[in-house]
N, C-alpha and C positions, 0 to 999 in steps of 0.2 A: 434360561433355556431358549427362550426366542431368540433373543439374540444372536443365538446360534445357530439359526432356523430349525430352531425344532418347531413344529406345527403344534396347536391347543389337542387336536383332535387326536395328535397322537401320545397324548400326556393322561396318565390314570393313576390311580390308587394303588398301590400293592399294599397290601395288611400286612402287620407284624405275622406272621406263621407261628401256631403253635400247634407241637406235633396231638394230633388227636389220638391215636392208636396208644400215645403213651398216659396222655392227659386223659382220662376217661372216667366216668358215671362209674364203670364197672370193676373198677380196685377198693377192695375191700380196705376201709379204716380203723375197722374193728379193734386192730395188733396196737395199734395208736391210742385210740380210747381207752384201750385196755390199761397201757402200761403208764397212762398219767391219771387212773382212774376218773376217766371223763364218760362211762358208760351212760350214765343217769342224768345226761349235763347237755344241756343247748350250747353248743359251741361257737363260737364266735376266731374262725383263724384267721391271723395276721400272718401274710410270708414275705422276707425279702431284710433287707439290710433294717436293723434295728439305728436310725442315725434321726436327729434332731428335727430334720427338714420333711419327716414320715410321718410326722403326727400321731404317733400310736398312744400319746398322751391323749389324746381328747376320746381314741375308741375307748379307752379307760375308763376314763371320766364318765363317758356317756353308759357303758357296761354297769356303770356303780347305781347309777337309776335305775335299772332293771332289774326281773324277777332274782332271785339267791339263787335259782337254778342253771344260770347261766357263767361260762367259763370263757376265759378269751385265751388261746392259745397263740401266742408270739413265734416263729418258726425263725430263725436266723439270729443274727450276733451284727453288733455294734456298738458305734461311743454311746449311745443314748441307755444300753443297758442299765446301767448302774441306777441313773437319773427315776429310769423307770419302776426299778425294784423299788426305788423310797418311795417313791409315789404311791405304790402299794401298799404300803407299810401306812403312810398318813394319810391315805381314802379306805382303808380297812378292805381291800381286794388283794391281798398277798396271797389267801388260800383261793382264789376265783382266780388268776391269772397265773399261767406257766409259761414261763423261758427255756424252749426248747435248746437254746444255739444253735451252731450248724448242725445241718443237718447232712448226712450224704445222699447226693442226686438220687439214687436210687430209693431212696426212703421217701421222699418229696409226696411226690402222687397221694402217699396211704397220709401224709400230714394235711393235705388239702382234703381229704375223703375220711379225715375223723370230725372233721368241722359241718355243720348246720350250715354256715353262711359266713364268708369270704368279706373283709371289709380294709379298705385303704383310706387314709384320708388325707394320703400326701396329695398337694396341691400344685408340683412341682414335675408331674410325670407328663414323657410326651408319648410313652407307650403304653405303660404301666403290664407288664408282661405277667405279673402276678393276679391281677386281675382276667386277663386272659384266659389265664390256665386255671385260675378257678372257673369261670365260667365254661371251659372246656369240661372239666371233671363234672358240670352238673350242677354248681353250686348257685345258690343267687348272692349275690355281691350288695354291699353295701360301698359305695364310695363317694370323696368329695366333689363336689359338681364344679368341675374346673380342668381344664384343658384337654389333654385323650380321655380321659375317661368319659367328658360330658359327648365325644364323640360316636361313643360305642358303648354306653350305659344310657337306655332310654328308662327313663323313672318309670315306672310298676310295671315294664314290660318286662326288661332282661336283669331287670336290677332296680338300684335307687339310689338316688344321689341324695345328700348331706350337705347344710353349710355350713362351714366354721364354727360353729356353736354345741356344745353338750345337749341343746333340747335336741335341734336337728337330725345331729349322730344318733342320738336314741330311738328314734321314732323309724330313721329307716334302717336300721339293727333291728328294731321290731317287726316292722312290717316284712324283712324279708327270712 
């Protein structure tokens, strides 16, 4: 940009946007809870491409340490699906984790607002839009401490970062 004379001072930030009127505190998740019988259940949602490089193996893992009352809901479809069912299957979490698949946009909202707390631990994201939008909805977020996220997730303020690790994951899945 210098080089093109663009000036420092006339150079800023524009944040990812995410619409708030739609993203909000105020849509009921209830229909949600309802229909995967998670009324009774600390939720723990996952949203966005179910794929290898997401890590939703380890919120897994790290959900398997914690209280029997907690559920982690997966929201979206990909290759990693399958991988992950068995995973369920040999950590004894098949009945605590549900595979929504897609979802249609219009349902999105009430799947972030059936969940307790919003958790990523892709280490690969430079926006992480799903993170966003849950903290738009209200929620507090658990996510891995690496790249955007560590830019706009300040630990025990608007959220809590994680490293790499099943203890890590666990403890801020608890705390938040």
């Amino acid at each position: 940009l210098r080089e093109n004379g663009i000036k420092v001072e006339d150079m800023r930030i524009i944040p990812t946007p995410v619409d708030d009127k739609r993203f909000s505190p105020l849509v009921d998740g209830s229909r949600i809870r309802e229909k995967y019988d998670l009324q009774d259940k600390r939720v723990i949602v996952c949203v966005g491409r179910v794929s290898y490089e997401k890590e939703i193996d380890l919120i897994i893992r790290a959900a398997a340490t914690l209280d029997q009352d907690i559920s982690v809901l997966v929201v979206g479809k990909g290759p990693a699906m399958d991988s992950l069912k068995e995973l369920c299957q040999e950590i004894g979490m098949q009945d605590r984790v549900i595979f929504t698949g897609f979802v249609p946009d219009e349902e999105l909202v009430e799947h972030y607002r059936a969940g307790n707390v919003a958790a990523t631990a892709s280490r690969f994201e430079t926006q992480c839009l799903c993170a966003l939008e849950a903290m738009s909805c209200g929620l507090p977020v658990a996510c891995a401490n690496a790249r955007a996220l560590a830019d706009y997730v300040h630990d025990g303020e608007n959220g809590y970062l994680f490293d790499k690790d099943v203890e890590s994951c666990a403890s801020a899945l608890n705390k938040a």
